[in-house]
Backbone bond lengths (Angstrom), bond angles and torsions (degrees), N, CA, C in turn:
res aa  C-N    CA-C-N  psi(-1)  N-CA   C-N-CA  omega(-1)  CA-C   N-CA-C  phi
1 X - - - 1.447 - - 1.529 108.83 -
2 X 1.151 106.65 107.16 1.844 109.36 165.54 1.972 118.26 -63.50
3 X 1.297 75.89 145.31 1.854 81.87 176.73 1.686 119.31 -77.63
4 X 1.475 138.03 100.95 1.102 129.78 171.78 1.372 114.24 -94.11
5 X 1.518 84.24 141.43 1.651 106.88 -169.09 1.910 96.47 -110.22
6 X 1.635 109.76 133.25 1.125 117.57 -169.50 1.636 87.43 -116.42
7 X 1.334 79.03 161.54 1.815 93.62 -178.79 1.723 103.58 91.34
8 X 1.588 109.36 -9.35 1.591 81.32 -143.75 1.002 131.63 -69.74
9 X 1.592 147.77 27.43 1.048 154.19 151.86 1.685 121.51 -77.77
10 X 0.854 109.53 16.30 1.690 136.00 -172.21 1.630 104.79 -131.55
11 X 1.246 114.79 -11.44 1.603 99.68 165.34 1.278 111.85 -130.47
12 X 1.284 131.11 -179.41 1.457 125.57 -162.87 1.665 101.79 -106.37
13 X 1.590 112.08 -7.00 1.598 108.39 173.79 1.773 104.03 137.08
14 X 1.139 93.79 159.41 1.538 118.60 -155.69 1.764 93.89 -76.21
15 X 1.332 124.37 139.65 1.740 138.90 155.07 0.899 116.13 -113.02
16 X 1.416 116.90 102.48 1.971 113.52 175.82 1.638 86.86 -97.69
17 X 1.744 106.48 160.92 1.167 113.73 174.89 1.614 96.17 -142.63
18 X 1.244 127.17 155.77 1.901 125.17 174.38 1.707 88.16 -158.46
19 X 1.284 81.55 127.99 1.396 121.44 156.72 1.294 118.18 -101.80
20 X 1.503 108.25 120.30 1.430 123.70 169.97 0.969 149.71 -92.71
21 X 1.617 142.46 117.91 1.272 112.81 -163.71 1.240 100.84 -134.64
22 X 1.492 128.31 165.38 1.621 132.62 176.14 1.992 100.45 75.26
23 X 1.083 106.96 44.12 1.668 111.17 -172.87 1.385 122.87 -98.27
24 X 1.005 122.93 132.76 1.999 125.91 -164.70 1.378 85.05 -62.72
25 X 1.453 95.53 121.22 1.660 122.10 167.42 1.691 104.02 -55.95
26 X 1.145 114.88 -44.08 1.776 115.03 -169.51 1.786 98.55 -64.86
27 X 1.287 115.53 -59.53 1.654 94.33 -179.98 1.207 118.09 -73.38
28 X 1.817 133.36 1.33 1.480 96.02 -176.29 1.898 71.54 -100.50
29 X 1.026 164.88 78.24 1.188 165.98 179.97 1.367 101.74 -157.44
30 X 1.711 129.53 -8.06 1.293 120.19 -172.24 1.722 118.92 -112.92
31 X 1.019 116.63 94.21 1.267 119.15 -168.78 1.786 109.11 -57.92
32 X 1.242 118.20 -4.72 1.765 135.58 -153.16 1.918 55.56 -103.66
33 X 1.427 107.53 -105.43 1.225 116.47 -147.41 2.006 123.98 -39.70
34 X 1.453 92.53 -47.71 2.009 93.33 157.40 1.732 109.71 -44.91
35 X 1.158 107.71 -47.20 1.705 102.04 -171.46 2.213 108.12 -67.71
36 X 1.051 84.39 -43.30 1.477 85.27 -179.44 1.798 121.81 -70.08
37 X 1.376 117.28 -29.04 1.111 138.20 140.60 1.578 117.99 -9.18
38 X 1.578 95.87 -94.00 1.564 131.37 151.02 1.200 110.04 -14.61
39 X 1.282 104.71 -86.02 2.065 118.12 174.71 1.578 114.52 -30.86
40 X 1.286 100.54 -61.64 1.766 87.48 -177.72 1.435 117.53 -106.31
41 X 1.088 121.20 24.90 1.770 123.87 177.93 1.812 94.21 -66.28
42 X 1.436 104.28 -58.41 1.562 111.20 -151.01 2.043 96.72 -56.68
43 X 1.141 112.89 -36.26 1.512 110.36 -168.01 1.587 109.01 -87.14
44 X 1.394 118.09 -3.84 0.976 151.62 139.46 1.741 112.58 2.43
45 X 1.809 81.30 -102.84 1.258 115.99 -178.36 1.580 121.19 -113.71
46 X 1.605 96.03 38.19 1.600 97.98 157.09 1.721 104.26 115.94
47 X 1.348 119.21 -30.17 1.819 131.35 -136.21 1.463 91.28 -90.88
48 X 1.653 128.60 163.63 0.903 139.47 92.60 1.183 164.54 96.77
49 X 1.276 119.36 -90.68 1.757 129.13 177.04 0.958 107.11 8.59
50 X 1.910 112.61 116.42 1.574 113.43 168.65 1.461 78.79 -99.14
51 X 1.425 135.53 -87.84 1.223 135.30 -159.81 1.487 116.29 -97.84
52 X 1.769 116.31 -175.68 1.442 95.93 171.46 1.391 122.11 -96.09
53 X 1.049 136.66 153.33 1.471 135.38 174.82 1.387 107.98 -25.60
54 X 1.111 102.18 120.65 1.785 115.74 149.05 1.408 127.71 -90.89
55 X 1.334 118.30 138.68 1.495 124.35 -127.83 1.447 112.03 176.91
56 X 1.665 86.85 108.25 2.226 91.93 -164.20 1.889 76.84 -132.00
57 X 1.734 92.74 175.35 1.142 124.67 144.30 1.729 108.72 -92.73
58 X 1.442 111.16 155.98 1.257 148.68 -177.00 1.500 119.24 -157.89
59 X 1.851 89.41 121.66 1.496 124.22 -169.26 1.502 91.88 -104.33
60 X 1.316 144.98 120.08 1.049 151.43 144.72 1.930 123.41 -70.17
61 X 1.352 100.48 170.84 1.420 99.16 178.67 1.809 113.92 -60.34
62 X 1.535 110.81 -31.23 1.380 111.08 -155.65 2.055 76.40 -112.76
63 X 1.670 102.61 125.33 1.554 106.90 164.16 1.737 118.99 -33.01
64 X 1.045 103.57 -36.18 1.884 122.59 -166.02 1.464 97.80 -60.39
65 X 1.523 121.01 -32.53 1.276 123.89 -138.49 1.631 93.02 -105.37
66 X 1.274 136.78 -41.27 1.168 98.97 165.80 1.501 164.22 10.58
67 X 1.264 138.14 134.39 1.574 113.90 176.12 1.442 85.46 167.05
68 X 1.689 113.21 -169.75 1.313 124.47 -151.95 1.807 81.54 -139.58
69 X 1.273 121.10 127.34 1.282 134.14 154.93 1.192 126.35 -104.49
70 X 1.544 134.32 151.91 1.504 123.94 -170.29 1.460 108.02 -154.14
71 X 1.040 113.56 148.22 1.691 119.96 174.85 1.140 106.59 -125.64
72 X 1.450 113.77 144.23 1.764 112.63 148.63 1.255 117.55 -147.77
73 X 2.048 110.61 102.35 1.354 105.15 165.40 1.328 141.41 -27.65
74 X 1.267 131.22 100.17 1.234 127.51 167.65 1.524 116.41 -91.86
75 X 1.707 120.08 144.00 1.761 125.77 161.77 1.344 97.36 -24.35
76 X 1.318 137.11 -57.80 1.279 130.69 -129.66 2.056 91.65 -99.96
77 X 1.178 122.47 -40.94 1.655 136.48 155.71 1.226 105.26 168.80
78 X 1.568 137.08 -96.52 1.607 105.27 -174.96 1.699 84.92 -153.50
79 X 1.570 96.80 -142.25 1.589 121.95 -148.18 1.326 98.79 -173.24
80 X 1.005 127.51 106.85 1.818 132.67 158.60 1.538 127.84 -108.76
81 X 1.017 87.33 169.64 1.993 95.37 167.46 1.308 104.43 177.98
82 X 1.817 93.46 141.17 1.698 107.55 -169.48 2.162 89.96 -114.22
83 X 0.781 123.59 137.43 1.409 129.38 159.62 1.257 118.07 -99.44
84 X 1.663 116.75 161.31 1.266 120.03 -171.25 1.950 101.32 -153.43
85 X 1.351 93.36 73.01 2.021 74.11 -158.18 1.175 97.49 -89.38
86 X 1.519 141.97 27.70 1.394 97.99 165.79 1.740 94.61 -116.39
87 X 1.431 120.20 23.41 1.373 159.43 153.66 1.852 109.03 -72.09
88 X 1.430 95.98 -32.17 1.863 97.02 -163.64 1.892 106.73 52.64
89 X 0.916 105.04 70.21 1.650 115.97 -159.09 1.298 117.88 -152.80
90 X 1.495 104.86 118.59 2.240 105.13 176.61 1.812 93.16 -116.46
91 X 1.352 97.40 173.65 1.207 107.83 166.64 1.460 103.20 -148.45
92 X 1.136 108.68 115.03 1.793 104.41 -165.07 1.727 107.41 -107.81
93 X 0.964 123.28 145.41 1.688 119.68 165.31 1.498 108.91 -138.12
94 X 1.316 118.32 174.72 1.581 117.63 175.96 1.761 95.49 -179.60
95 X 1.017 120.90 101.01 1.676 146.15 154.49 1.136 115.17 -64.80
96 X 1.329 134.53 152.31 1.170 154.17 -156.39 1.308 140.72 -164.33
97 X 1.373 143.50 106.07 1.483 110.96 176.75 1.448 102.63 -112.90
98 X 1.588 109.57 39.09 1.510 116.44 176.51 1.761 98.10 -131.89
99 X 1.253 117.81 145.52 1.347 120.87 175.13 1.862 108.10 -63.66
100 X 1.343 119.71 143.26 1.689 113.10 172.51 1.693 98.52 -134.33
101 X 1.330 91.23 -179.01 1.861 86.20 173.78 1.809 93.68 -113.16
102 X 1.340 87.60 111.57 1.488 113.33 173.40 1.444 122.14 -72.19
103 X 1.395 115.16 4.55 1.323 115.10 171.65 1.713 96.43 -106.71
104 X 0.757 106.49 -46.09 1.406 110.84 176.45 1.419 99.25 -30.26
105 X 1.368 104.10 -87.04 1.630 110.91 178.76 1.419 113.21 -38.44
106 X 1.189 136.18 -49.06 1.269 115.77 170.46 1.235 123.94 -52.53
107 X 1.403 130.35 -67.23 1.427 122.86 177.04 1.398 124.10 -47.75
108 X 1.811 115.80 -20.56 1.629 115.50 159.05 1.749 115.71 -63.34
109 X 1.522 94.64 -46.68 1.490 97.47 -178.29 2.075 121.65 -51.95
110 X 1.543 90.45 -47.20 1.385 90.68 -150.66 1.651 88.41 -75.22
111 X 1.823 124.78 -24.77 1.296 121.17 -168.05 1.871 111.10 -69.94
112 X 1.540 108.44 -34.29 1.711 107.81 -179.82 0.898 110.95 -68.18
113 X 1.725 119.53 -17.31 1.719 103.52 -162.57 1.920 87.79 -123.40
114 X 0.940 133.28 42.97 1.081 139.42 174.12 1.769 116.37 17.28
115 X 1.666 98.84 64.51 1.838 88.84 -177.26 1.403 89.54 -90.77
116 X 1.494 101.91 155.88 1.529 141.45 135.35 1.188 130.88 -20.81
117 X 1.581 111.74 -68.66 1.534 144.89 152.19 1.381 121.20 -151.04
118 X 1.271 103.75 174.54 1.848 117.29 -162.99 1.261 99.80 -161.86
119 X 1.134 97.54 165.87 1.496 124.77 -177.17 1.835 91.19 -143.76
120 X 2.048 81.08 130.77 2.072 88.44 -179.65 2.031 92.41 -144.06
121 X 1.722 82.38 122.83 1.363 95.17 162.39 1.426 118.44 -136.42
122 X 1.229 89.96 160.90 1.650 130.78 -138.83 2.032 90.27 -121.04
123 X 1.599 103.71 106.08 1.684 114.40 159.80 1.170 123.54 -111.51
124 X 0.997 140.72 158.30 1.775 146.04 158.69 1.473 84.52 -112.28
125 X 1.710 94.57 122.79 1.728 111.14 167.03 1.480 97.33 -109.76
126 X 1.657 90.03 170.59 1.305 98.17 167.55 1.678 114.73 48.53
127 X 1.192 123.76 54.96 0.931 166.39 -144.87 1.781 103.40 -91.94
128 X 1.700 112.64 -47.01 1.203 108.82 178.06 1.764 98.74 -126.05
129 X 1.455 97.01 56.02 1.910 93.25 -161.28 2.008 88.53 -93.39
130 X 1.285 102.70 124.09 1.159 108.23 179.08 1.692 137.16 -77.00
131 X 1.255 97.79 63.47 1.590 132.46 157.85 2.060 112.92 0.37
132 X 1.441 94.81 -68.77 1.198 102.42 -156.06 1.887 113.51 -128.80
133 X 1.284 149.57 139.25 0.828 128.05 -159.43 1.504 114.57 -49.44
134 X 1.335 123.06 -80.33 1.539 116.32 155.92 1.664 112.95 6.21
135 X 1.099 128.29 -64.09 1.386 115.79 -142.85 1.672 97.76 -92.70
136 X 1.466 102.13 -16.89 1.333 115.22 167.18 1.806 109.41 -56.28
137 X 1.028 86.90 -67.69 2.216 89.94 -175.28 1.705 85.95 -60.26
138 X 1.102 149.45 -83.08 1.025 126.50 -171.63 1.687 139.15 -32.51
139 X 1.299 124.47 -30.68 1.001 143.34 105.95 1.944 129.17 5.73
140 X 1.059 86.43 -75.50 1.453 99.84 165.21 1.105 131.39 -80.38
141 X 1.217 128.39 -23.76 1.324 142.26 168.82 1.945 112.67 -70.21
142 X 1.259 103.46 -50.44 1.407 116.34 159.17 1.818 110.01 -38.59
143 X 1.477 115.34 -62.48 1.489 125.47 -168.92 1.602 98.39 -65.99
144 X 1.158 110.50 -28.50 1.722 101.37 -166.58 1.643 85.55 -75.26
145 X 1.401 117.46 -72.51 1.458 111.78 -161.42 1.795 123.02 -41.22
146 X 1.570 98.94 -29.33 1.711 100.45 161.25 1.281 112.37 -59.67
147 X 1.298 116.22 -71.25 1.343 109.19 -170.36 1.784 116.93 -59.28
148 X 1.144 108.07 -9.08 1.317 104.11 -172.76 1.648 106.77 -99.88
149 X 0.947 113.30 0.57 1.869 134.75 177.76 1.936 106.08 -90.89
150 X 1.797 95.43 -46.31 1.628 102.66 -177.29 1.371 105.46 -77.77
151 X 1.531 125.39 -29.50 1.770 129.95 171.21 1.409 93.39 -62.23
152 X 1.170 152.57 -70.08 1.886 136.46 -165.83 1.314 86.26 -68.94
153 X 1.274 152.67 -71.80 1.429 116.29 -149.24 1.472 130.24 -67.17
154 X 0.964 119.06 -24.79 1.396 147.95 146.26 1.754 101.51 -40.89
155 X 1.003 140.17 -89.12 1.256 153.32 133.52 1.663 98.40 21.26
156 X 1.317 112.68 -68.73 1.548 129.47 -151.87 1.694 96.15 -65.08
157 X 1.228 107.31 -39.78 1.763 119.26 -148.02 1.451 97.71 -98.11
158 X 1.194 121.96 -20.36 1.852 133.17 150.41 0.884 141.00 -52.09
């Protein structure tokens, strides 16, 4: 079952996020495997690739904190993940200003990095992102009435 997003010409695009927990220490420990991850998610589910994933290790202040983080710009905006393996821990995101099937991606996500359990949420950004001419003057019409609400109160206290 794909995720449909209603309205969607009224938001600027879908943010899934999953948190992982109980996760094979060896892949979030693999900077080979985070990068390859990265590489083919976007062709995946439809996206993209401006560049290739960027993709380090990270030594934090506290030994524990360690892990391998990764990005990969996509046309559409990107795809991340922060690791935490001696945590057994992902932190996944993926932005959009194109619709994807977000379940899809989850069951890819949570299956490479082998969690336990997760937690996956689901945003509509950009909410009043002005799409289409219409939604533009509407848009604007919104900004005038703020500012034209903060001119009398302002006004009031004078």
């Amino acid at each position: 079952m794909c995720t449909v997003w209603r309205n969607r010409s009224k938001m600027y695009g879908p943010h899934l996020t999953i948190d992982m927990y109980g996760c094979d220490k060896s892949k979030l420990s693999s900077v080979q495997i985070v990068s390859k991850f990265l590489d083919g998610l976007p062709a995946k589910i439809g996206m993209t690739k401006i560049i290739p994933p960027y993709v380090f290790e990270y030594h934090g202040i506290k030994p524990e904190d360690w892990g391998v983080s990764g990005i990969v710009l996509i046309a559409e905006s990107h795809i991340a993940i922060h690791t935490y393996p001696e945590k057994n821990y992902a932190s996944f995101d993926a932005f959009s200003c194109k619709e994807f099937d977000a379940e899809l991606v989850e069951k890819f996500v949570v299956k490479m990095f082998g969690a336990k359990t997760y937690e996956k949420n689901m945003s509509e950004r950009g909410k009043h992102f002005p799409k289409q001419a219409e939604r533009n003057h509407e848009v604007m019409l919104m900004q005038r009435n703020v500012s034209e609400r903060k001119s009398m109160q302002i006004s009031k206290q004078i």
